[in-house]
N, C-alpha and C positions, 0 to 999 in steps of 0.2 A: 551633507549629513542627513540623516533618515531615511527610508526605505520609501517609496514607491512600486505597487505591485498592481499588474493587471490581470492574472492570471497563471496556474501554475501551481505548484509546489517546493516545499523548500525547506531543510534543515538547519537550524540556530545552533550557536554557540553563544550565547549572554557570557559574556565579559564582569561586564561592568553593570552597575543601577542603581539609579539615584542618584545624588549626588555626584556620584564619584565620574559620569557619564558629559558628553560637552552639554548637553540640552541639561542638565540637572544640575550643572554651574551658573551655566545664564541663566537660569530660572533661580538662582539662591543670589545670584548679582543682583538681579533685579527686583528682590524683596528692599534689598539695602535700599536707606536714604541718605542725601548728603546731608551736613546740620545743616541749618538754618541760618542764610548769612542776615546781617544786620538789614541790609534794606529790605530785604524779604519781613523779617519782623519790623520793621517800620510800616510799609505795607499792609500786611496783616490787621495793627495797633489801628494805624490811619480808618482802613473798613471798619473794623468795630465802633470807632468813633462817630463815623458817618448814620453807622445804625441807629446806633443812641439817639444820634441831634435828630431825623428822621423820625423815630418814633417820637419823643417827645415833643416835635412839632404837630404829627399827625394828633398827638392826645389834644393839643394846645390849641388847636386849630375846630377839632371837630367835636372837642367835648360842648365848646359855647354853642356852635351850629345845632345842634341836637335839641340842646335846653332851649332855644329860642324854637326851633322847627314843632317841637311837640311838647309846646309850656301844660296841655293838659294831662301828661302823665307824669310830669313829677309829683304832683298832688300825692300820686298811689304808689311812691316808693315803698312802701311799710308792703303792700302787697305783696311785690315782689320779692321781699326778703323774709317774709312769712313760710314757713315748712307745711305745703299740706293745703 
């Protein structure tokens, strides 16, 4: 299927286009998706889960490390949340 040219000339007849054409079916096939079976959404559920418990350890973990690393800028939180 489709044309390769090295040189030359040559007169068409267009048929068909678009969809209605082989390359314009497998390209409307291949938009399609199948559902989603259950383990795939289990899968999915699971990653999300892992994110969550991950961030909230990364908070749990590095919010004390901070406050103990640089105990001289809590003093000036008010600064920070000052406009200006």
């Amino acid at each position: 299927m489709g044309t390769n040219v090295r040189s030359g000339s040559a007169r068409v007849l267009i048929v068909q286009t678009g969809t209605a054409t082989a390359f314009g079916q497998i390209a409307d096939r291949l938009t399609l998706r199948p559902p989603e079976t259950e383990f795939e959404r289990g899968i999915r559920r699971f990653g999300y889960m892992l994110t969550q418990v991950m961030t909230l350890l990364v908070l749990v973990v590095s919010s004390p490390v901070i406050m103990l690393l640089w105990p001289s800028m809590w003093p000036d939180w008010w600064v920070w949340t000052s406009v200006g």
